[in-house]
N, C-alpha and C positions, 0 to 999 in steps of 0.2 A: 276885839284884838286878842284877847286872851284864847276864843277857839284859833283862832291862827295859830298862834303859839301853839297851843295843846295838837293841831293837827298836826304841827312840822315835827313834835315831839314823838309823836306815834308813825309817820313817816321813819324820824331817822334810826327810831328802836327796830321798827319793820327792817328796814335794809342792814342794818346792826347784825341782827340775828338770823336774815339769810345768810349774810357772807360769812356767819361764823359756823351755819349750817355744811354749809357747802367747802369751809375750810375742815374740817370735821370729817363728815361723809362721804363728801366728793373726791377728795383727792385720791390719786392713785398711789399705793406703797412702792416706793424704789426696790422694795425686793418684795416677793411674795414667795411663800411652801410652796414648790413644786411638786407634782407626784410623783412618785418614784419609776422611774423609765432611763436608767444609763443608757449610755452610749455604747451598744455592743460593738467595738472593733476586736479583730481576731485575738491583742494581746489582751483585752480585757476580759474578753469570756476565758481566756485557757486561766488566766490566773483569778478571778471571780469565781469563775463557775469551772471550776477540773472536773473532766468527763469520769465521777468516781464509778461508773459502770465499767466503761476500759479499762480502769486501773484495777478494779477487783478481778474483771475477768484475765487481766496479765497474772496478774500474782498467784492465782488457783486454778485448780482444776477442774471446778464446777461443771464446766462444758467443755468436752473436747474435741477437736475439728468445727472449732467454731470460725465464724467469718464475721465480721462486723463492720455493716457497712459506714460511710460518712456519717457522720453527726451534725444533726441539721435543727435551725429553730424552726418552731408551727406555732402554730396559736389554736390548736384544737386538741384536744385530749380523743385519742380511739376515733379520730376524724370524724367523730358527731358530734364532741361537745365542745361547742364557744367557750372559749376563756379569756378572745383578745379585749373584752369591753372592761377588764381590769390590768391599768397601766404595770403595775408592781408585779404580773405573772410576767417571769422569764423562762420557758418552757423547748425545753430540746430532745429531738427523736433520736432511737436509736434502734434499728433493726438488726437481730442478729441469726444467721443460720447457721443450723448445726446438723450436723450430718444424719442423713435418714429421719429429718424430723421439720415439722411444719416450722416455718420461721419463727421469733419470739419479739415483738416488739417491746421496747423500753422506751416509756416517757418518764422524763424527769422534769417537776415543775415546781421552780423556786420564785417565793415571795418574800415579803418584807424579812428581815431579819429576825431571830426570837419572838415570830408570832406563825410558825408552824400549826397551831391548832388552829387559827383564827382561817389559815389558808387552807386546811384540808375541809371546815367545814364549807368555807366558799366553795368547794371543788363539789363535795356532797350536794349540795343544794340546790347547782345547776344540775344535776342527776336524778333528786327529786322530782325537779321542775318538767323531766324527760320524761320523766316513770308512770307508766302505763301500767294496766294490769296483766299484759302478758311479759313488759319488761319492767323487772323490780331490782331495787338493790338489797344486798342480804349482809347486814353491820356484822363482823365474825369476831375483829380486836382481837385477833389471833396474831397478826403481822404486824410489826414495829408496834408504833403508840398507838394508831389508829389503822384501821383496814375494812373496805367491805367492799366484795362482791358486783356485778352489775348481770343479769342476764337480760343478754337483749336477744331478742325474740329471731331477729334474722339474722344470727349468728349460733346457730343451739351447739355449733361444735367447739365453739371459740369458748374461752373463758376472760370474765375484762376484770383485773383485781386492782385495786388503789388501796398505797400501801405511807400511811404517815411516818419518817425517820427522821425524828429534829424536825429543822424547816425543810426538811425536801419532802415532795408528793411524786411517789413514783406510781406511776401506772404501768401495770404490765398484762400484753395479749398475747395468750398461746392456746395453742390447742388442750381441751381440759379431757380428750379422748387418753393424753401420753402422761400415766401416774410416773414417767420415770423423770418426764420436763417439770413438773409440778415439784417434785420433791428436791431436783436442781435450782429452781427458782426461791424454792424456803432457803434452800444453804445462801443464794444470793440474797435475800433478804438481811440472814443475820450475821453476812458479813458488812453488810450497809451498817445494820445496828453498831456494828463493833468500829466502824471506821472513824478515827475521829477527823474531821476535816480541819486542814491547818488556815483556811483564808476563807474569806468569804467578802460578799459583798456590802 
């Protein structure tokens, strides 16, 4: 009699402490961290994310007889490098032509909020991941907080520069044949430094 008892006793602690398992571990959270991935509708990127390339290149002079065209999102940085497999990059092209001179492509790629370093080394590192020995990255820290180089091997006229200001990662492709685009691009650089942005995401 008494094993009877003692079995139904270890029975009912058994089921006991499934259901308090499963009330515990099992259950789904009525809310959970999403990852970071807004909803780009037209008036959220203009007032999240302000195209501060247009607006610097309105206000100055830096390039003159420029054209620029639509500002569009990608999810590739110099269309070799994947970046869509992290939710939190918000990443948008901008091409610009200026007169008698090879185009100048501008990416601008913004991540999580004050964590600027932590996104330019994510950006770095898929670069590493590329880097070959005839294509290398060359760290300069001459531009903004952070900056280096990319020469890719089937490109030798192109120049690819990723340039860390705050949390934006801007990447910029121009021909590195024309010292006079290069030294217009530094003035664009450090009027990025100098801007201070009033909103953000």
């Amino acid at each position: 009699m008494k094993k009877i008892h003692l079995l139904s006793l270890i029975v009912i602690l058994t089921l006991l402490f499934a259901g308090a398992d499963y009330w515990i571990n099992g259950q789904v959270p009525a809310s959970s961290p999403a990852s970071f991935s807004p909803t780009l509708t037209p008036s959220f990127i203009e007032s999240s994310y302000p195209n501060l390339i247009e607006k610097i290149l309105s206000e100055t002079q830096i390039f003159s007889g420029y054209q620029l065209t639509k500002r569009s999102r990608v999810q590739h940085l110099f269309e070799t490098i994947a970046l869509d497999s992290d939710p939190s990059f918000v990443i948008f092209y901008n091409r610009l032509t200026v007169q008698a001179e090879a185009p100048i492509e501008f990416y601008e790629i913004h991540g999580p909020s004050a964590q600027g370093n932590l996104t330019y080394f994510k950006i770095k590192r898929q670069f590493l991941q590329k880097q070959t020995p005839a294509g290398v990255i060359n760290e300069v820290g001459s531009y903004g907080q952070n900056s280096f180089f990319y020469n890719d091997p089937g490109y030798p006229k192109t120049a690819f520069l990723v340039v860390q200001v705050n949390d934006i990662i801007y990447g910029i492709k121009y021909n590195k044949e024309s010292q006079k685009i290069f030294e217009q691009i530094k003035k664009a650089i450090q009027y990025f430094m100098e801007f201070k942005k009033t909103s953000g995401p």
